[in-house]
C-alpha positions as CSV (number, residue, x, y, z in Angstrom):
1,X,-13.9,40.5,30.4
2,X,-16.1,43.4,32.2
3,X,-18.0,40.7,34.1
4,X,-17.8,42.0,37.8
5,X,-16.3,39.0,39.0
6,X,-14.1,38.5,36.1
7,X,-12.4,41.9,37.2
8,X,-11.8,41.3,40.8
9,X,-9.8,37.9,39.5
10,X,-7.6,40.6,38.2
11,X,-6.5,42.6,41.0
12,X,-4.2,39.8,42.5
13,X,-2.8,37.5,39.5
14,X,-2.2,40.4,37.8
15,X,-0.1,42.5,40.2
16,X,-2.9,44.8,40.5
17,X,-4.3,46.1,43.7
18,X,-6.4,46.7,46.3
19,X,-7.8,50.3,46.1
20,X,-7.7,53.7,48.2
21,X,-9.2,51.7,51.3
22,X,-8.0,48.4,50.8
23,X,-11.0,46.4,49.6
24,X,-11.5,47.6,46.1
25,X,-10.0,45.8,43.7
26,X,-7.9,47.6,40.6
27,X,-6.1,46.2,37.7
28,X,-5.3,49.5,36.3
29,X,-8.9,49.7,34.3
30,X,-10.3,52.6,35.8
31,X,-13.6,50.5,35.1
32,X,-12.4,47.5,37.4
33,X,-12.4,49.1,40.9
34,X,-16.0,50.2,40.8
35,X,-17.1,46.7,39.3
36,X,-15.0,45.6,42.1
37,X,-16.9,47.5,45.2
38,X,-20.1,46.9,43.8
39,X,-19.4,42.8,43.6
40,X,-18.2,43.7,47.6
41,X,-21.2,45.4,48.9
42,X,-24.2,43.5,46.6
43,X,-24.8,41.8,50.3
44,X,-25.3,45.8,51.9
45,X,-21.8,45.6,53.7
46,X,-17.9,44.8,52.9
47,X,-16.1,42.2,53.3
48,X,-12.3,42.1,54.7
49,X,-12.0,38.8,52.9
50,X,-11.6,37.5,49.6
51,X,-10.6,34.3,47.6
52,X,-10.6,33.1,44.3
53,X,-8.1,31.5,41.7
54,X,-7.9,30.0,37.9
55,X,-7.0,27.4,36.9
56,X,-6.7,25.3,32.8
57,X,-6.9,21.6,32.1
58,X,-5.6,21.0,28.6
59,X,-5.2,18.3,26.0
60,X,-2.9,18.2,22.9
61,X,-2.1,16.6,20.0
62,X,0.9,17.2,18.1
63,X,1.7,16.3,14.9
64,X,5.5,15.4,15.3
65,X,8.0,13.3,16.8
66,X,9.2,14.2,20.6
67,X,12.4,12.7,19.9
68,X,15.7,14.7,21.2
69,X,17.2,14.3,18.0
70,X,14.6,16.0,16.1
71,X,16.3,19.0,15.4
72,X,19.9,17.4,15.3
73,X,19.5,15.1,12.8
74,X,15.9,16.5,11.4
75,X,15.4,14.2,8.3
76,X,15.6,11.0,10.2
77,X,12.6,12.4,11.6
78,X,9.9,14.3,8.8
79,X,7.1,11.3,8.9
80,X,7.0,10.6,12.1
81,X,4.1,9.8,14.3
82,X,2.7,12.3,16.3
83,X,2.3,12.3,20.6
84,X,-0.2,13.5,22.7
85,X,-0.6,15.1,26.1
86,X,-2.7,16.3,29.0
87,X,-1.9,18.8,31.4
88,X,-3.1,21.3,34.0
89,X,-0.7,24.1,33.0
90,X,-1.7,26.6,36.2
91,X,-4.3,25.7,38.9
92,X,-3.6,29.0,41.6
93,X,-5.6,30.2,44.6
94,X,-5.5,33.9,45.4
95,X,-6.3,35.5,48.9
96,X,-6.7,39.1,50.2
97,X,-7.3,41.1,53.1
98,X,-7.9,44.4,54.3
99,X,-6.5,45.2,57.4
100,X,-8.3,48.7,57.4
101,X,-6.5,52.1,57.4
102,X,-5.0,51.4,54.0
103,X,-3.0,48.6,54.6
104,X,-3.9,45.0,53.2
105,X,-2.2,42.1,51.9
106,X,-2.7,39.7,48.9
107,X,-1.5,36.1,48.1
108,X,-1.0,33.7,45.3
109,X,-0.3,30.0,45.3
110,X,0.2,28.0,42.3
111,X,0.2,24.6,41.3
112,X,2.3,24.0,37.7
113,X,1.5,21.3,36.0
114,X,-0.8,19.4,38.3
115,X,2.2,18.9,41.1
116,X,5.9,19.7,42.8
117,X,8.0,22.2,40.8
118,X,10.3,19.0,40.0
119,X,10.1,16.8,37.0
120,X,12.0,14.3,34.9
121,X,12.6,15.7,31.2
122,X,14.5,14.8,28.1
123,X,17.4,17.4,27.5
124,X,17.0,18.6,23.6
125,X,19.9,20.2,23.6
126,X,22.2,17.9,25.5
127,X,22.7,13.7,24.6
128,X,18.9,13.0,24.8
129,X,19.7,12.2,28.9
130,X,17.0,11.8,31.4
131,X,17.6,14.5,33.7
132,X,15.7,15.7,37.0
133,X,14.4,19.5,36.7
134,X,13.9,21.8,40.0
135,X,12.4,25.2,38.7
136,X,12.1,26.5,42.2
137,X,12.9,25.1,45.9
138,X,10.2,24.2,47.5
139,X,6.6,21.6,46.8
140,X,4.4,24.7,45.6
141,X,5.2,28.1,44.2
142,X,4.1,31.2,46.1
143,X,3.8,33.4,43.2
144,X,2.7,36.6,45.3
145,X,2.8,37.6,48.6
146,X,2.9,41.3,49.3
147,X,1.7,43.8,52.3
148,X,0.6,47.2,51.0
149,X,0.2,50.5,52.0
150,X,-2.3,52.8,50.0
151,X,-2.4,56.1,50.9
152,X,-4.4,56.9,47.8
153,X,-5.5,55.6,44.3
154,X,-2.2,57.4,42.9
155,X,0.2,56.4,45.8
156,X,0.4,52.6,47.1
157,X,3.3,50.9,48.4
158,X,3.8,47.1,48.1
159,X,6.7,44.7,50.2
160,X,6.6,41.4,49.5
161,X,7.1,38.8,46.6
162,X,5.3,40.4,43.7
163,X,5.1,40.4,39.8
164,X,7.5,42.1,37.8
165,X,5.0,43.6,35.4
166,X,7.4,43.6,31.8
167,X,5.9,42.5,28.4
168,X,2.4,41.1,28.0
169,X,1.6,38.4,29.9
170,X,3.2,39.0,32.7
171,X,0.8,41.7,33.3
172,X,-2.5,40.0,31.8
173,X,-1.3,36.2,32.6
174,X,-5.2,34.8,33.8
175,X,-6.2,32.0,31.2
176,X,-9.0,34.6,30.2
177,X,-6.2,37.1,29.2
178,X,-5.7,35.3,26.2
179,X,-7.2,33.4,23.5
180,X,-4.8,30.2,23.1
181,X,-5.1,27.4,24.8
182,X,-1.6,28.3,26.5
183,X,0.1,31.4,27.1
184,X,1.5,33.3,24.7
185,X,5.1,31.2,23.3
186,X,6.9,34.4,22.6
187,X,7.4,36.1,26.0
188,X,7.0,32.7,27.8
189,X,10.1,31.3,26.5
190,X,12.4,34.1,26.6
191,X,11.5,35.4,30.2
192,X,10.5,34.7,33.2
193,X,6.6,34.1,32.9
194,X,4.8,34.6,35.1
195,X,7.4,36.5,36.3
196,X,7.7,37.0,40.4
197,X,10.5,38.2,42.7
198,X,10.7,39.7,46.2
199,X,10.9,43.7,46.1
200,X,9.4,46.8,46.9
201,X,6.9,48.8,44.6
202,X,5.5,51.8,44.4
203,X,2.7,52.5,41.9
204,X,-0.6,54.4,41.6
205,X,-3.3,55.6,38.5
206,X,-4.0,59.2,37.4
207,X,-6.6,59.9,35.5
208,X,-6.0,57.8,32.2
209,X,-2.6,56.9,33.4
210,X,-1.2,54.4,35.7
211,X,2.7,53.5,36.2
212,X,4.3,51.4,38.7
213,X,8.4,51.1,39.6
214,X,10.1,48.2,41.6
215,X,13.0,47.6,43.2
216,X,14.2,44.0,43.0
217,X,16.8,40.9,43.4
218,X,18.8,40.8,40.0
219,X,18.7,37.7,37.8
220,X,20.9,34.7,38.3
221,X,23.3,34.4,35.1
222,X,24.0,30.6,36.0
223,X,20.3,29.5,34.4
224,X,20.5,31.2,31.4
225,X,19.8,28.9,28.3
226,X,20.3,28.9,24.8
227,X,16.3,27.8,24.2
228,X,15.3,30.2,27.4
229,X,17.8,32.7,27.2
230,X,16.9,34.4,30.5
231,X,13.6,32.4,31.8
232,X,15.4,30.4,33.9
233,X,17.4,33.4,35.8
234,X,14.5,34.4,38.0
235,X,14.2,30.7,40.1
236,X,16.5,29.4,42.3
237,X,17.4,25.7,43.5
238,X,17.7,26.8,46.6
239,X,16.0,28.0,50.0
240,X,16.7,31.8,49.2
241,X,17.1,33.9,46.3
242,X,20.7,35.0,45.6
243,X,21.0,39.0,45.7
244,X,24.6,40.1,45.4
245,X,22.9,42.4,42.1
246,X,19.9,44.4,41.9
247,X,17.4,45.5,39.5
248,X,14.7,47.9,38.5
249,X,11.5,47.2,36.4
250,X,9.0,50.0,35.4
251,X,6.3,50.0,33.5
252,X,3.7,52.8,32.6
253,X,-0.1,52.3,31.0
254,X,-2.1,54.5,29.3
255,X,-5.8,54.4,28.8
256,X,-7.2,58.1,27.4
257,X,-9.0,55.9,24.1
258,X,-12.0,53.9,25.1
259,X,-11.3,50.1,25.0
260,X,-7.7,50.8,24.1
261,X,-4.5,50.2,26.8
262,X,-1.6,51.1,25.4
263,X,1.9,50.1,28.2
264,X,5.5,50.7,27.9
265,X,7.6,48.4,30.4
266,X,11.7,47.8,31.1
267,X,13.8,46.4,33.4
268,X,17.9,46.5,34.0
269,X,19.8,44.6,36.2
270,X,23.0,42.7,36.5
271,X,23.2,39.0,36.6
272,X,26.8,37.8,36.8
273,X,27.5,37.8,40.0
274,X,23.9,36.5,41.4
275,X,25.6,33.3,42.2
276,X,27.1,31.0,44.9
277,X,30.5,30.6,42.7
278,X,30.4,34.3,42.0
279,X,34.2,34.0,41.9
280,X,33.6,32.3,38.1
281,X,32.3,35.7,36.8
282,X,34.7,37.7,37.9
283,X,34.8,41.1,35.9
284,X,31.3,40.7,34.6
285,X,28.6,42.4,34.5
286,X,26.2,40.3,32.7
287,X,23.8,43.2,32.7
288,X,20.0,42.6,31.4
289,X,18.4,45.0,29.7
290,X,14.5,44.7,28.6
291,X,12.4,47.0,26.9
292,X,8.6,45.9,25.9
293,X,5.7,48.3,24.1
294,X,2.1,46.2,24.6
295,X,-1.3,47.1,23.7
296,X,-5.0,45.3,24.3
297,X,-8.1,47.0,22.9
298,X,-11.4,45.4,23.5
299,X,-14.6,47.3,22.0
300,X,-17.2,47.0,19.4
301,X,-17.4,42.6,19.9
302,X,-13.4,42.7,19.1
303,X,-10.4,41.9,21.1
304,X,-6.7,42.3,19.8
305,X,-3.5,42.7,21.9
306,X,-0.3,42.6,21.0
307,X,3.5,42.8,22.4
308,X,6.8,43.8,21.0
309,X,9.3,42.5,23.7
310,X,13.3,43.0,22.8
311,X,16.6,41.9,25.1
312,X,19.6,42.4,25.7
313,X,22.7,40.5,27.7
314,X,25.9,41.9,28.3
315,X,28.7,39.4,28.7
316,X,27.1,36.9,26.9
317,X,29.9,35.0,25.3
318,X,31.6,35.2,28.5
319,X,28.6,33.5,30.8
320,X,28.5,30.9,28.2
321,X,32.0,29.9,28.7
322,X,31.4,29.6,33.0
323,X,28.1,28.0,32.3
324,X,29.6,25.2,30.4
325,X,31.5,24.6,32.6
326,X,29.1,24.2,35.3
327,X,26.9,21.8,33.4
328,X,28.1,19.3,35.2
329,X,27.1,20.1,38.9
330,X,23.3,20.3,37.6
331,X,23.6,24.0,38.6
332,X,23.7,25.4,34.7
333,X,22.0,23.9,31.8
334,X,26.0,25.0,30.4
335,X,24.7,26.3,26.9
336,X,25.4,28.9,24.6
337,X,23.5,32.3,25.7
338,X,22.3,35.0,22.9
339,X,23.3,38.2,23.6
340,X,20.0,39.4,22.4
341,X,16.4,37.4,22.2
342,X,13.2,39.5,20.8
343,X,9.8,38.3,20.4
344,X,6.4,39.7,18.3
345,X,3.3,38.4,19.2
346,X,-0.1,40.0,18.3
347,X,-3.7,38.1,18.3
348,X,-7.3,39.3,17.6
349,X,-11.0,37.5,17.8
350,X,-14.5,38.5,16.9
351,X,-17.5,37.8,19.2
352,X,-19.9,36.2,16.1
353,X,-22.3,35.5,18.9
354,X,-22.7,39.4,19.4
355,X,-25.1,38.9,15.9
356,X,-27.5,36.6,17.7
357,X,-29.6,38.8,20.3
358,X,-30.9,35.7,22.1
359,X,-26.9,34.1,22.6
360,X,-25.6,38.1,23.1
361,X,-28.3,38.4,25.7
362,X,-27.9,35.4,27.6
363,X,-23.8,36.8,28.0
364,X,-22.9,34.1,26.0
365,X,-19.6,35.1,23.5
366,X,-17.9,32.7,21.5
367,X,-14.6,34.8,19.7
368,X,-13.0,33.1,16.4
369,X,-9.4,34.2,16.4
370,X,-5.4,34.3,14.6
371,X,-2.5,34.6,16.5
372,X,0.9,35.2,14.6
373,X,4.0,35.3,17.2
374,X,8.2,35.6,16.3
375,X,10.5,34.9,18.4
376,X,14.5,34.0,18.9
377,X,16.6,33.6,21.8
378,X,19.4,33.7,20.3
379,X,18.4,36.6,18.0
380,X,22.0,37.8,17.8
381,X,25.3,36.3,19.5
382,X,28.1,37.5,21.8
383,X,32.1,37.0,21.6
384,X,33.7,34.7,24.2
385,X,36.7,35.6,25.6
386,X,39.0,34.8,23.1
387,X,37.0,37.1,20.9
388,X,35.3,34.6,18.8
389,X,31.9,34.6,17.6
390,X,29.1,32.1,19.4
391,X,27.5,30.0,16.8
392,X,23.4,31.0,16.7
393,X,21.4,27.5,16.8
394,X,18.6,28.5,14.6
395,X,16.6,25.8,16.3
396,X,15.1,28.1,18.3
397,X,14.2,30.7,16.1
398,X,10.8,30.0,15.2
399,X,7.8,31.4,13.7
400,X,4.0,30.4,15.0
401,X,0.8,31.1,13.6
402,X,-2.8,29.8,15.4
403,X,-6.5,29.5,14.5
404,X,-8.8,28.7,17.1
405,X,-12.0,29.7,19.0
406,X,-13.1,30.8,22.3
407,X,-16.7,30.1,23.7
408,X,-17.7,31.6,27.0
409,X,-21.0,29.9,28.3
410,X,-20.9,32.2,31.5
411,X,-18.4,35.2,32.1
412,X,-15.8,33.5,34.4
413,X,-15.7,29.9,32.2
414,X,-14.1,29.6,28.7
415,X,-13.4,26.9,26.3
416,X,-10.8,26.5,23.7
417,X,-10.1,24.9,21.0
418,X,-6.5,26.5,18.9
419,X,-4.6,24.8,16.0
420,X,-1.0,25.9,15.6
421,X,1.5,25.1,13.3
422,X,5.3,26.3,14.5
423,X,7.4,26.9,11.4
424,X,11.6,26.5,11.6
425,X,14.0,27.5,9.0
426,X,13.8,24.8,6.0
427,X,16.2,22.4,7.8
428,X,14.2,21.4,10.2
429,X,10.3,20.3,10.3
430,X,7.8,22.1,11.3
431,X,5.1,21.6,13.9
432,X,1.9,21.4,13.5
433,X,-0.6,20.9,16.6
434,X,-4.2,20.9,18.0
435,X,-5.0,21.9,21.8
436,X,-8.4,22.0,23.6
437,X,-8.7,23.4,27.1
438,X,-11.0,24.6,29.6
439,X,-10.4,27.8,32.0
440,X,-12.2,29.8,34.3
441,X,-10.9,32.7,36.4
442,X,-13.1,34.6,39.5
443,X,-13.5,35.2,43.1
444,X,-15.4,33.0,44.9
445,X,-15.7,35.2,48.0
């Protein structure tokens, strides 16, 4: 992770920026921007232009049926043959340029799951239906797209479509970032992840601090899910993003120990009213509050991070209740909403190739690591109108503990190799699975 190129990948997937002129590249290390300019000048002058991207292939197996009814009627369903899939999770391209005089601009456009945003899945919560998904408007997702103004490595100012830099992954989201073979379950099923919205932010670094604040659209209350809880809030079906609410999201990173980041992030916002029937939520706020303490340390051949991530939805019982009833226009997934989700997630590796000189030498690293994440979106449960208590669906409480390995043959290509097992309350079956993938993340100009 402190190859040169590695760190300029950074700068743009990871809402991270261009420094004091424009060109240099920062993700908040204070290492990264002079990696950065020194990969920019190797050929004796700058260059204006840059491009890169990521990009995973994986494979799975899991060792479980895929049948809707798995969880509904669980015991039909304990011995049943496993499925398999392949996938290309996130394939992105990211662009930048410096316009000189401390503005520039940065780009990033992503390719989920090999294709359009639109697919055909079976609903586990409904009847088992065939049903036709749109995550966003739209053939491809622009998941950044931002002009900024730097007027100096502790001021910058950034318009545009940007990340909302809460929890985790949404801050460290490259395929090198982490050790599984997908993102991180925890945060990427209770929020938005990665998470992008159209805003303004200010943000800067100070000595061994850096902190960012952003002004944003609020969420839209009609996607809300009982599996999700909020994820689905930040797209939008159609050709603009609803913003009748607002919302703020700030986050602050600290960095005084060597190897060690330490980040506090939040956001609050309301979320009823971010609709075209806003007239259904009359009288609500449905106000999101999010609140998120991180870490990543990476020193002496090991790597842990880790991410406490807790929510909170006012209103729930009562956006519920209107969400039901839109289920049928294919606006809502009309489910039950938690009033509050939470999610733990922590993970740690050893480089065993850092005890063989000739493999440590050649810049080879192959980490063996554990990953152990908690999470419920439905952690606790609102009233409805009538004052009566939502029933939790403990479905989607689950547990989720991984083994696995990551080899780096060069700094910007890893393999993976994870197996997982997802354990449920003892109603249900658990999950056991086993991923491969391959990754790589850098700028190729």
């Amino acid at each position: 992770m402190k190859g040169k190129v590695f760190l300029m990948s950074l700068c743009l997937a990871s809402c991270m920026s261009f420094a004091e002129a424009g060109n240099g590249l920062d993700n908040g290390d204070g290492l990264a921007e002079d990696a950065a300019k020194e990969e920019v000048v190797s050929a004796g002058k700058k260059s204006r232009f840059t491009i890169g991207g990521y990009g995973e292939a994986v494979m799975t197996r899991n060792f479980y049926s895929d049948n809707w009814k798995r969880y509904t009627d669980a015991s039909k369903y304990k011995d049943a043959k496993g499925h398999g899939q392949f996938d290309l999770p996130h394939v992105v391209v990211m662009m930048g340029y410096d316009f000189g005089k401390g503005w520039s601009m940065g780009m990033e456009i992503e390719f989920e799951h090999g294709g359009t945003e639109s697919a055909i899945e079976i609903e586990e919560e409904e009847t088992g239906e065939y049903e036709s998904e749109v995550e966003r408007g739209g053939e491809v997702a622009l998941e950044q797209f931002w002009l900024q103004k730097s007027f100096s490595k502790a001021a910058n100012l950034r318009l545009g479509h940007i990340i909302v830099p809460v929890g985790l992954t949404n801050s460290n989201h490259l395929p090198t970032e982490f050790f599984g073979v997908y993102r991180p379950e925890g945060e990427n099923t209770i929020i938005p992840c990665t998470w992008h919205e159209t805003g303004i932010s200010f943000w800067g670094q100070a000595g061994d601090w850096r902190y960012e604040v952003m002004f944003v659209a609020g969420l839209d209350a009609d996607r809300f899910s009982n599996k999700n809880w909020i994820q689905g809030g930040a797209g939008t079906p159609y050709e603009f993003k609803i913003a009748n609410a607002y919302a703020g999201a700030a986050r602050i990173d600290n960095y005084s120990v060597k190897g060690l980041r330490i980040g506090l992030s939040g956001y609050a916002g309301n979320s009823a009213v971010n609709s075209l029937k806003s007239v259904n939520f009359d009288g609500l706020h449905g106000t999101v509050g999010l609140a998120s303490v991180d870490f990543d340390y990476d020193d002496h051949n090991w790597i842990a991070r880790g991410c406490f991530l807790y929510g909170h939805l006012t209103n729930s019982g009562e956006i519920s209740e209107v969400n039901r009833a839109l289920k049928g226009y294919d606006v809502s997934p009309g489910t039950n909403i938690g009033s509050d989700a939470m999610s733990v997630g922590v993970e740690a590796g050893y480089d065993i190739f850092s005890q063989i000189g000739k493999l440590r030498d050649k810049g080879q690293r192959f980490y063996l690591f554990g990953r152990y994440d908690y999470y419920d979106p439905m952690y606790k449960m609102g009233k409805n109108s009538k004052g009566v208590q939502l029933l939790d669906e403990e479905q989607w409480g689950r547990q989720r503990v991984a083994v696995g390995i990551n080899y780096y043959p060069i700094k910007n290509v890893v393999i993976k190799g994870e197996y997982s097992y997802r354990i449920f309350k003892s109603r249900y079956n658990n999950e056991p699975s086993l991923s491969l993938g391959v990754a790589y993340s850098g700028f190729f100009l």
